[in-house]
MIBA-577188 format. One record per residue (C-alpha): residue in one letter; z, y, x. Coordinates in Angstrom, 3 decimals, always signed. Example, Ala and Ser with C-alpha at 12.3 -4.5 7.8 and 13.67 -1.06 7.14 Angstrom:
! MIBA-577188
resn:w:v:u
A:+7.800:-4.500:+12.300
S:+7.140:-1.060:+13.670
//
This chain:
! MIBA-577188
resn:w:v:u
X:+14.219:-2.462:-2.500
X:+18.002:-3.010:-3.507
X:+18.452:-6.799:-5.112
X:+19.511:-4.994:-8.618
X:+16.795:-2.482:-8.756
X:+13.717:-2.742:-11.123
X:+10.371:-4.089:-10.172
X:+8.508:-2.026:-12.042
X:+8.287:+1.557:-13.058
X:+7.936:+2.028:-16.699
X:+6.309:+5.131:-18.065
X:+7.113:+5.842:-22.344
X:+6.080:+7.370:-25.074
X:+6.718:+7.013:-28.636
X:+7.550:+3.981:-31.405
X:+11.191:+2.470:-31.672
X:+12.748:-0.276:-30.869
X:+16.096:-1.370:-31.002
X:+19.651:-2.569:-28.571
X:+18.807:-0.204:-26.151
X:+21.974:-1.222:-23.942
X:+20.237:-4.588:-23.182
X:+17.583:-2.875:-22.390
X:+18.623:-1.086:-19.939
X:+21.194:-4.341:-18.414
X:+17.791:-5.490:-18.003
X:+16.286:-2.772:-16.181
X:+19.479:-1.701:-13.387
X:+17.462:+1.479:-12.271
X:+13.816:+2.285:-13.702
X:+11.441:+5.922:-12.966
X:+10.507:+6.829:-16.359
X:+7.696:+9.575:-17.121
X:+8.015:+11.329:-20.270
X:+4.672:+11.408:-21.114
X:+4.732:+14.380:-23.875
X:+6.542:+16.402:-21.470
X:+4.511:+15.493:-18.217
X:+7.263:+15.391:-16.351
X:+8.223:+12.340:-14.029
X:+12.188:+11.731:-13.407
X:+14.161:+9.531:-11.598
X:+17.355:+8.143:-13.579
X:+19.765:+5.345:-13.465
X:+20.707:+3.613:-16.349
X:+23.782:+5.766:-17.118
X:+21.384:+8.718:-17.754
X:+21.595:+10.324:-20.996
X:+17.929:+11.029:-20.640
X:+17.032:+7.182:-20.825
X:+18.585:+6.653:-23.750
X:+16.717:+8.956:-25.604
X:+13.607:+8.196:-23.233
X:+13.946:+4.572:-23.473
X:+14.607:+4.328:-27.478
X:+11.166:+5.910:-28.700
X:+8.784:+3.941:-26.513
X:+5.582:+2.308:-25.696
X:+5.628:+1.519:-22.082
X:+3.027:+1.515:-19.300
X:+4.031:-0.676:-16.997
X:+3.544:-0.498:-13.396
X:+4.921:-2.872:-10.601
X:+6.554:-1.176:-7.536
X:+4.726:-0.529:-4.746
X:+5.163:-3.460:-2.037
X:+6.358:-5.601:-4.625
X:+4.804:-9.389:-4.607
X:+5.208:-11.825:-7.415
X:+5.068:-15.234:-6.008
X:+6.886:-17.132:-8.839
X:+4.914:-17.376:-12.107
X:+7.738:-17.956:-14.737
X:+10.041:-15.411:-13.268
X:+7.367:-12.404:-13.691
X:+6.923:-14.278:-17.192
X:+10.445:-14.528:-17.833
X:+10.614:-10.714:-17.043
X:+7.543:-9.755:-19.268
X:+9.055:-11.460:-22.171
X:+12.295:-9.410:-21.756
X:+10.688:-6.275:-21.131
X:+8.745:-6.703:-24.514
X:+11.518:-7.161:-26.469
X:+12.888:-3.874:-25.889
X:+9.970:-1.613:-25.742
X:+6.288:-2.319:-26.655
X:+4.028:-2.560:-23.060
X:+0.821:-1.430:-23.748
X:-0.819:-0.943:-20.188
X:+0.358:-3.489:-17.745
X:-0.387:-3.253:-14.015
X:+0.133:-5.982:-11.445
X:-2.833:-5.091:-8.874
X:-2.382:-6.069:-5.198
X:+1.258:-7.972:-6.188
X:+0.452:-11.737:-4.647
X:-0.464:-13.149:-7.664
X:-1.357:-16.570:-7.214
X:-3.013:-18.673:-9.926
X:+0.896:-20.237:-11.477
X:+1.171:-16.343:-11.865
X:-2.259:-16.316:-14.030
X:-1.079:-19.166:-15.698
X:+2.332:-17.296:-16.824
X:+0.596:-13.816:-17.728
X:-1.981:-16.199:-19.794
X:+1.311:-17.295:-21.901
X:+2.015:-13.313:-21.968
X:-1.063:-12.726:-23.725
X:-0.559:-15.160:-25.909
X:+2.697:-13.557:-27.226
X:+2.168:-9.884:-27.029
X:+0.952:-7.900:-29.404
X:+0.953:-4.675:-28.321
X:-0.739:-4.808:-24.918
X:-4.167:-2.806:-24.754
X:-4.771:-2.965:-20.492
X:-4.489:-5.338:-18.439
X:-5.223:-4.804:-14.245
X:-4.526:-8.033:-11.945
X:-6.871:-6.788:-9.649
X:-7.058:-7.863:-6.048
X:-4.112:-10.494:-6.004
X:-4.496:-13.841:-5.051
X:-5.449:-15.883:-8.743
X:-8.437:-18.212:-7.571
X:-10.493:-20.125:-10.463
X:-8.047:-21.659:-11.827
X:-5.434:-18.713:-12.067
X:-8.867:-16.792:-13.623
X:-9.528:-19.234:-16.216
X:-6.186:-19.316:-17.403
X:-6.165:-15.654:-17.878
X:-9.967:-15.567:-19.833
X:-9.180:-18.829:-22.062
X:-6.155:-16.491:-23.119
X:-8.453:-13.310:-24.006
X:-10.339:-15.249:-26.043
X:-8.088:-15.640:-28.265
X:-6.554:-12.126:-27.722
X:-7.183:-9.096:-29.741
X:-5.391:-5.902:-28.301
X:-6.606:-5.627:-25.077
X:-9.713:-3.917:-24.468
X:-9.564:-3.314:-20.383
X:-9.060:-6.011:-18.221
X:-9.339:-5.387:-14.378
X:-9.623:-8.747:-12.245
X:-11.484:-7.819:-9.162
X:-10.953:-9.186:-6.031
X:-9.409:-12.474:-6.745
X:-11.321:-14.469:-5.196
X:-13.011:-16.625:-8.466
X:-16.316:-17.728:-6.597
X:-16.897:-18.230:-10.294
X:-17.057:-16.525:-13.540
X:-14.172:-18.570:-14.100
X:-14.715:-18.408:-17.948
X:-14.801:-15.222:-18.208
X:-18.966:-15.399:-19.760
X:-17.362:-17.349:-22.438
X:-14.793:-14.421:-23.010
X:-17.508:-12.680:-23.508
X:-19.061:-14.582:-25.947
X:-16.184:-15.048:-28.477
X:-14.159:-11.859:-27.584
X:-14.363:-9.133:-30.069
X:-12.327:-6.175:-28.333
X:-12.599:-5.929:-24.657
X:-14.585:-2.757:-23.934
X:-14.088:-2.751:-19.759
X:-14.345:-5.590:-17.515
X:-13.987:-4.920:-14.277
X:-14.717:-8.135:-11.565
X:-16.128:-6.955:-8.852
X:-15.458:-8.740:-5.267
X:-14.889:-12.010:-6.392
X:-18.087:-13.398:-4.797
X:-19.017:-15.054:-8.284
X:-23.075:-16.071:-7.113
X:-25.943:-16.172:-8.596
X:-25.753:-19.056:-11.519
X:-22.371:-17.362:-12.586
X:-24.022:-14.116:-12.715
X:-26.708:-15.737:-14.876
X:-23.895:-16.859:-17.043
X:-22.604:-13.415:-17.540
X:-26.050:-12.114:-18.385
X:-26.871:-14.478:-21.022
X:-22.726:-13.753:-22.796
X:-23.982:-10.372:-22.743
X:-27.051:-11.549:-24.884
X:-24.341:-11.950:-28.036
X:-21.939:-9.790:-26.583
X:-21.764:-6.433:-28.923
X:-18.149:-4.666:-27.922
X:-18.577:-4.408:-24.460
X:-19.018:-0.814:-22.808
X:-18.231:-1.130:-19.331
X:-19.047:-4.083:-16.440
X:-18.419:-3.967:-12.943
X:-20.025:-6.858:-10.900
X:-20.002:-5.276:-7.588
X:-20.112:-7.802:-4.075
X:-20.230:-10.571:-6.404
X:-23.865:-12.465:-4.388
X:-25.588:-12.016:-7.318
X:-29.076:-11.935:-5.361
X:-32.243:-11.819:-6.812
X:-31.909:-14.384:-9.675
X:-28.652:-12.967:-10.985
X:-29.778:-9.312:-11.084
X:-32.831:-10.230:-12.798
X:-31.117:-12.651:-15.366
X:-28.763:-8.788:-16.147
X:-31.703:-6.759:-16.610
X:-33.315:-9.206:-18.979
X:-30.837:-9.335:-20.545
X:-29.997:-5.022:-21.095
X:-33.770:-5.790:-22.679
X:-31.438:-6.982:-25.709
X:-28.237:-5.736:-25.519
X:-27.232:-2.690:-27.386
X:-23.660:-1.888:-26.629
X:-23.081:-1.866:-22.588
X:-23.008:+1.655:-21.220
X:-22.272:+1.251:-18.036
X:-23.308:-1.303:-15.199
X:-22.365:-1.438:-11.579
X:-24.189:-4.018:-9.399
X:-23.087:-2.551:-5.924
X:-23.423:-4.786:-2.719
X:-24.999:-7.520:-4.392
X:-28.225:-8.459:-2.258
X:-30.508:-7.756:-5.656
X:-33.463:-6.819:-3.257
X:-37.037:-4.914:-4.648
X:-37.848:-7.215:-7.263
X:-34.536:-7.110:-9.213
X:-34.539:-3.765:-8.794
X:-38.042:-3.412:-10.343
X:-37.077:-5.538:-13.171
X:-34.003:-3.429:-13.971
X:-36.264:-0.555:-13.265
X:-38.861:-1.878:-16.395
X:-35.220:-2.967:-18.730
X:-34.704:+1.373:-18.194
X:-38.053:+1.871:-20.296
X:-36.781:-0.114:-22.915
X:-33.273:+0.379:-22.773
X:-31.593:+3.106:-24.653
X:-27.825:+2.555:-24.234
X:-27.418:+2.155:-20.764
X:-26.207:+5.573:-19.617
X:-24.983:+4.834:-15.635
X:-26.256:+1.894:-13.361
X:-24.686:+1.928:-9.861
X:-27.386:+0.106:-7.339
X:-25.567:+0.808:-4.123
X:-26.457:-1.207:-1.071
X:-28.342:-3.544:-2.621
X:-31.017:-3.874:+0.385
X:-33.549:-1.862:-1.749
X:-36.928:-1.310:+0.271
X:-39.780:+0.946:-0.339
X:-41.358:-1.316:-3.318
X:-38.311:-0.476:-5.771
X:-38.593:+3.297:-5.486
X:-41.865:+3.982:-7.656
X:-40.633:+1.400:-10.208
X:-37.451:+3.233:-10.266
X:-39.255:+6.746:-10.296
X:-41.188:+5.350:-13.133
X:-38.100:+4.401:-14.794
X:-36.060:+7.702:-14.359
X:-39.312:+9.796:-15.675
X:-39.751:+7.777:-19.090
X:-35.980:+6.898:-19.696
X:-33.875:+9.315:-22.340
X:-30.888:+7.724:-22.039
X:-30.004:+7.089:-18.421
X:-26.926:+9.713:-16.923
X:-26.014:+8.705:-13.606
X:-27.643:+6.134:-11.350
X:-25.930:+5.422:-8.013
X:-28.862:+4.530:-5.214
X:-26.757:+4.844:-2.106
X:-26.831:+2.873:+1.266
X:-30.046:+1.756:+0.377
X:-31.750:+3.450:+3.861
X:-34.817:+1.489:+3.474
X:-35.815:+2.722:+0.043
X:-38.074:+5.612:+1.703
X:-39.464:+3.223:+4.417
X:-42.859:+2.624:+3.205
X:-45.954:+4.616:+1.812
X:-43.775:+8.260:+2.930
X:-46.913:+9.956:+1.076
X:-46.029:+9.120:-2.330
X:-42.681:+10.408:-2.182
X:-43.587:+14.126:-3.145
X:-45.154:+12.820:-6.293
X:-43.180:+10.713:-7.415
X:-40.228:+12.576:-6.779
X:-41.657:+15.533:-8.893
X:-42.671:+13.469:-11.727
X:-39.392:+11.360:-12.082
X:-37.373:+14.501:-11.788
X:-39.105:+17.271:-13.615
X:-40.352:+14.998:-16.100
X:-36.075:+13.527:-16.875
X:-34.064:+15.670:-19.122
X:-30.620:+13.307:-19.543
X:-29.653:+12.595:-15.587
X:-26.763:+14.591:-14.900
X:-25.943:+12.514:-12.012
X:-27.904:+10.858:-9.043
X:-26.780:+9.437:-5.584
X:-29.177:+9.172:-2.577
X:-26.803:+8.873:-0.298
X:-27.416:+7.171:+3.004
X:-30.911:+6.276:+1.483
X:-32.848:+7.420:+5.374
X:-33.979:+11.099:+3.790
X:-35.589:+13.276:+6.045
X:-37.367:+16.711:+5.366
X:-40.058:+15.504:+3.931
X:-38.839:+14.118:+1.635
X:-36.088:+16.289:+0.769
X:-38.843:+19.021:+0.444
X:-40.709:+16.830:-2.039
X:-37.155:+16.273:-3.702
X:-36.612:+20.049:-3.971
X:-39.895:+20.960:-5.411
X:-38.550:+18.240:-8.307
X:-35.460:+19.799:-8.464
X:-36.888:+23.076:-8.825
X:-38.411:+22.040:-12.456
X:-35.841:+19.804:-13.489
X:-32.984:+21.544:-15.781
X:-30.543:+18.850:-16.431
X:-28.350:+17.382:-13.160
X:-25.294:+18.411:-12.179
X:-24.573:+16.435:-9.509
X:-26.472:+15.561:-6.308
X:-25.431:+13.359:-3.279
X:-27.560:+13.884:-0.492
X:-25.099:+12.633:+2.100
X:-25.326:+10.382:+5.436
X:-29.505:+11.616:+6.010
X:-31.223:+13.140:+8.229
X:-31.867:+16.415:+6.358
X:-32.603:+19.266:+9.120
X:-33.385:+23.061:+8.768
X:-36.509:+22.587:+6.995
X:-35.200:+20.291:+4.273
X:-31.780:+22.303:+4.181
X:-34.235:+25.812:+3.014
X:-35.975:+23.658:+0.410
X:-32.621:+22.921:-0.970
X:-31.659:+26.344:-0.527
X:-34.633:+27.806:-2.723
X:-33.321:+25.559:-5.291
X:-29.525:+27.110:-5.229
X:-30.763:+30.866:-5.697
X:-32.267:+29.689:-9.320
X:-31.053:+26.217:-10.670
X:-28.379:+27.119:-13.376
X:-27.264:+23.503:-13.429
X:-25.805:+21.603:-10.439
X:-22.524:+22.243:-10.464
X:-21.834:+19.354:-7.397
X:-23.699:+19.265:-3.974
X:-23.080:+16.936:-1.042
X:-24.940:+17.598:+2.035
X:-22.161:+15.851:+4.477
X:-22.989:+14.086:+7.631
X:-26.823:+15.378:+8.242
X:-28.519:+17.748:+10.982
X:-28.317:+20.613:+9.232
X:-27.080:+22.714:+12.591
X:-26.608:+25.669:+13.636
X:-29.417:+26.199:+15.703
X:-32.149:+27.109:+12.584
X:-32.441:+28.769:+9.621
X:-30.933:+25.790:+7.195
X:-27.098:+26.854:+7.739
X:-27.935:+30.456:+6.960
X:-30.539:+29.699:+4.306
X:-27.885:+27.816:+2.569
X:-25.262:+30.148:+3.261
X:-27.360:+33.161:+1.328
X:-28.487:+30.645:-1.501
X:-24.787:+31.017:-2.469
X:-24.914:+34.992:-2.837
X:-26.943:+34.587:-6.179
X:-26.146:+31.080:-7.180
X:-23.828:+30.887:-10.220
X:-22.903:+27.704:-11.285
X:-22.492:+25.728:-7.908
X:-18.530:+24.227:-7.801
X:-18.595:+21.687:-5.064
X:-20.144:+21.895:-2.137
X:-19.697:+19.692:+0.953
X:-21.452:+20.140:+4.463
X:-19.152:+18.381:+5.909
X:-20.327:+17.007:+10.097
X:-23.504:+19.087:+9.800
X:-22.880:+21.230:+13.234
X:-23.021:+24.549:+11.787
X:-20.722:+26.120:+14.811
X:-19.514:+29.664:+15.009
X:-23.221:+31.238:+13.162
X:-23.055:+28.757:+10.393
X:-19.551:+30.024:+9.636
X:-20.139:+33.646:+9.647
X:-23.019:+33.183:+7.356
X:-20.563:+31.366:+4.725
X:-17.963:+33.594:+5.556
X:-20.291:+36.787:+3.758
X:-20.910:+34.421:+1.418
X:-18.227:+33.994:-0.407
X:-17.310:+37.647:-0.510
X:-20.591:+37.418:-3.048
X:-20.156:+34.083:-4.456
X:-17.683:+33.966:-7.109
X:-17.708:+29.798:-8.639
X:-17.666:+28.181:-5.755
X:-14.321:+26.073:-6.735
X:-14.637:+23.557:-3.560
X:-16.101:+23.413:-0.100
X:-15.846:+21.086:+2.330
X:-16.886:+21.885:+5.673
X:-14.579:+19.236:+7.970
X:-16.147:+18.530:+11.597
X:-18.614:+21.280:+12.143
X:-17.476:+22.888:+15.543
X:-16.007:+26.069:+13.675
X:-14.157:+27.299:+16.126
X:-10.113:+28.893:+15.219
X:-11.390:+32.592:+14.822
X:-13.632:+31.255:+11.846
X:-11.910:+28.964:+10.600
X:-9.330:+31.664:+10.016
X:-11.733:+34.048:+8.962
X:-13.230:+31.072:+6.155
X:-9.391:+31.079:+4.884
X:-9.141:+34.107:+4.115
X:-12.523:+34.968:+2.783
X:-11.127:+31.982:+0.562
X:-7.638:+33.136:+0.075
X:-7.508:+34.657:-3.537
X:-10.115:+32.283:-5.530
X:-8.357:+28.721:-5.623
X:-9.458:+25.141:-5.795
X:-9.497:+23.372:-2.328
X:-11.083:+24.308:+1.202
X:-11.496:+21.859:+3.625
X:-11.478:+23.127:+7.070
X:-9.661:+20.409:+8.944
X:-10.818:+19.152:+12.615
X:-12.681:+22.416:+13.402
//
């Protein structure tokens, strides 16, 4: 980057403010998006365009890639300028080297802007203390309402439960990856107890463990605001997971829990399945890399696959991604999906779904009317059988399918052909990803064209 050049790229819309020419001696060269005409332009300071782009503005502010901040009252210095020309009212800093003299200085920022409604410091270098100095200030704050401080490296809450407690505008807090443990997690649950603004928390690979996801779901027992939760990657194990599965029953705000990789075994799954049956609220739940989940008691599965699913009219979206699947129990899963009349969106990826689990699914394309988003990537689908082919024809009468991904399924020269008559029947198909499966260049060219005149994206690549 040239010495003179600007750190930051500024995008503006709207509201005055005045001496524009020290404005821009204080930004040498600056990319500005006009946001009501969507159009991004690169201008130096002499440009006509910034003066009329520059004098009506809010700014979102954005710090150059490869830029690091290592000096705390410079980037305050340069914060304080920046506001007095033009009102920043998203400020991004993520991945910049911020160290915690840095937290200290945007803390002091908070304290004198009015304007600014996000805030994203997100994987830098802040520690504790550079965290604390950032939540004491958001206590007393009362503009922003999304603050993004994951992967900073607190090994605390580092006050940020207290923000909780006495902040009345924050909607989104995003901390995940900041290895936080368990007593801190407890901390957070029990701010979430008075807590009644808060929409959004992300508390993924924080070591949580047991005590900390149970101290949450207590917690969601009482709390009426938080929509969303993600708990990815935090070690909650079978019996948090059945406690947050018995907080669903009561629940009825929560509408998307992400429970990713959370070493789930085979005792959270019928708590769960309980849970999804009985809840009205619940819209996406994330179960992913949980590959033990199916381990034990296999002859349960149909059941209470059927009842969870059939019985749930409100989950649009559910991951089982990498959760060991085989075609059993993507039979039983299919049989559920055939009653159920309310998800759109299904990740099946990373099993070990073969022919027979790949017709199941099949039967359920030719006459659900709702999932609009399939992924089938990275299972044993083949070419070999009947699943390819089955799944291929599903798509002559389906209707309302949009995304589909068999992505490193081994469907070879026959799988293609089948999909290749497909789509001269299918007509919504807006995205299909089939990278990896041993195509071979006639089909692959064949595929493109078949493609050619509908749109949307086909992904063909290492055939």
């Amino acid at each position: 980057m040239n010495p003179g050049a600007s750190k930051f790229i500024i995008n503006t819309h709207r509201t005055p403010k005045p001496t524009l020419e020290s404005f821009l001696e204080l930004m040498p060269e600056l990319r500005s998006k006009m946001l009501p005409a969507n159009r991004a332009l690169a201008l130096l300071r002499t440009s006509k365009t910034v003066r009329t782009a520059v004098k009506d503005s809010d700014a979102v502010v954005e710090a150059r890639s490869g830029v690091k901040f290592r000096d705390g009252p410079e980037l305050l210095s340069k914060l304080t300028s920046l506001s007095a020309y033009c009102n920043v009212t998203v400020l991004c800093l993520a991945s910049c080297s911020l160290r915690r003299d840095a937290g200290r200085s945007l803390a002091e920022f908070l304290r004198q802007n009015t304007t600014l409604a996000s805030l994203d410091v997100g994987y830098n270098e802040l520690g504790e203390d550079g965290g604390r100095a950032l939540a004491k200030a958001l206590c007393e704050n009362t503009t922003v309402t999304e603050f993004r401080i994951g992967g900073n490296e607190l090994c605390s809450d580092a006050g940020l439960a207290e923000t909780l407690r006495v902040n009345t505008t924050l909607t989104d807090l995003h901390m995940e990856t900041n290895f936080i443990g368990s007593s801190p997690g407890e901390a957070m649950a029990g701010a979430l107890l008075v807590n009644t603004k808060l929409k959004l928390l992300n508390m993924g690979d924080n070591d949580l463990g047991q005590a900390g996801g149970e101290a949450l779901a207590e917690a969601l027992c009482l709390n009426t605001t938080l929509r969303s939760l993600d708990l990815y990657a935090n070690d909650l194990g079978d019996e948090a997971a059945q406690t947050l599965a018995e907080t669903l029953l009561v629940n009825t705000t929560l509408t998307e829990l992400g429970l990713k990789a959370n070493g789930l075994g085979g005792a959270a799954w019928p708590a769960l399945a309980t849970a999804l049956r009985r809840n009205t609220t619940l819209q996406s739940i994330d179960l992913s890399d949980n590959d033990e989940i199916f381990a034990n008691d296999t002859s349960s599965i149909p059941e209470t696959f059927t009842y969870a699913l059939s019985s749930n009219a409100t989950l649009l979206s559910l991951s089982l991604r990498n959760t060991s699947l085989h075609d059993d129990e993507t039979k039983a899963l299919a049989g559920a999906l055939l009653m159920n009349a309310t998800l759109k969106s299904l990740d099946l990826g990373e099993n070990s779904i073969g022919g027979e689990g790949a017709r199941a699914l099949a039967e359920v394309l030719r006459v659900n009317a709702t999932l609009t988003s399939l992924d089938l990537s990275e299972n044993e689908i083949g070419s070999g059988g009947e699943g390819a082919r089955a799944l291929a024809g599903a798509l002559y009468r389906n209707t309302t399918l949009r995304e589909l991904d068999m992505s490193v399924n081994d469907l070879g020269h026959s799988g293609a052909r089948a999909l290749v008559e497909a789509l001269h029947h299918n007509t919504t198909l807006r995205s299909l990803i089939l990278r990896e499966n041993k195509m071979g260049t006639q089909q692959v060219s064949n595929l493109r064209e078949a493609w050619r005149h509908r749109g949307g994206v086909l992904d063909l690549s290492r055939n």
